[in-house]
N, C-alpha and C positions, 0 to 999 in steps of 0.2 A: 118476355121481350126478346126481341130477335135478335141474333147479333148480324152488324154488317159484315163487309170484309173490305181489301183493300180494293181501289178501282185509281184508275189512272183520268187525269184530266177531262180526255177526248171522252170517254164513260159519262163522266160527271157530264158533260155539257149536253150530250146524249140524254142522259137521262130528264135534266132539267127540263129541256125543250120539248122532249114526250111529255112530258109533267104539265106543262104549262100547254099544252095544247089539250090536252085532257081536261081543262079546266082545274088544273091544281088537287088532282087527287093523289095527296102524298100515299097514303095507304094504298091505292092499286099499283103504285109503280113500285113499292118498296118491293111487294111481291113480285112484283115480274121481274125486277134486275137483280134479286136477292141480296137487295140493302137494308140500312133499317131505314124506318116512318123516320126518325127525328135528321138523317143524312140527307134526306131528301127533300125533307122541309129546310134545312139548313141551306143546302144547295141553293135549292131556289130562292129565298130569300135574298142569298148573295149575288147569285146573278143580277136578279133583279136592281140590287142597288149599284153593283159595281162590273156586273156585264162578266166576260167568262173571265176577266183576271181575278175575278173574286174568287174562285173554283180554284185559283192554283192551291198546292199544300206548300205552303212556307215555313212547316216546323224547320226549327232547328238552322236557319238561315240566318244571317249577322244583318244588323240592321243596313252596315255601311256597304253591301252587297245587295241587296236587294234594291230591285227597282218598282219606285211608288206607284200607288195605284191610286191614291188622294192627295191634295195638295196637306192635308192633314200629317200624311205618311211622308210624305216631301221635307216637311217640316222638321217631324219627327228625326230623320234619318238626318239630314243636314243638323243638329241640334247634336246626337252620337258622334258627326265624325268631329264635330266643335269641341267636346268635350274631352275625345281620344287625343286630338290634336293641344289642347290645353295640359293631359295628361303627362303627354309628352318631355312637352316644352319644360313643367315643373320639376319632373326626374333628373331633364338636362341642368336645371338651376343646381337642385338638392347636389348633383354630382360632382359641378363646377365649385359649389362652396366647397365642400368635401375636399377635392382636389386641393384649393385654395388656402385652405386650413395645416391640409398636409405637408405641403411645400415652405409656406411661416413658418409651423412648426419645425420642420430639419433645418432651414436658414438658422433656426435661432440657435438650434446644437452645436452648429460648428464653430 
């Protein structure tokens, strides 16, 4: 099996639209752009559903940064920063008790 290498967006989109003019021959284009067959089947498939935002690489990006590409991912991403925000708020409670505790307690020593 081949190995790919890395390619950058504008590539990807490059390559898909050869592809798909080609009549979808993942195996001629892997060789001509020196990718692998399954990069290329990949690719296209994503274009195909989600046009060239599908081609970005979004490793490693935080949900609440990234901007949706499906009402799906919309959802998703709004639902992260709900629960960040939930996160929050409870730490702020946990600390106010904490706080609250601490302050009763020395009142009662002196």
């Amino acid at each position: 099996m081949k190995q790919g290498r890395d390619t950058t967006q504008k590539e990807r989109v490059r390559i898909v639209k050869d592809c798909l003019a080609s009549g979808k021959n993942y195996g001629e284009m892997a060789l001509k752009y020196k990718v692998s067959y399954q990069q290329v089947r990949t690719w296209t498939l994503r274009f195909e559903e989600m046009g060239e935002a599908g081609l970005e690489d979004r490793r490693g990006k935080r949900k609440k940064d990234q901007v949706p590409r499906t009402e799906l991912e919309k959802a998703q991403i709004e639902i992260e920063q709900l629960k960040h925000k939930l996160y929050l708020a409870e730490m702020e409670r946990d600390l106010l008790k904490k706080l609250d505790e601490i302050e009763r307690r020395d009142a009662f020593r002196k």
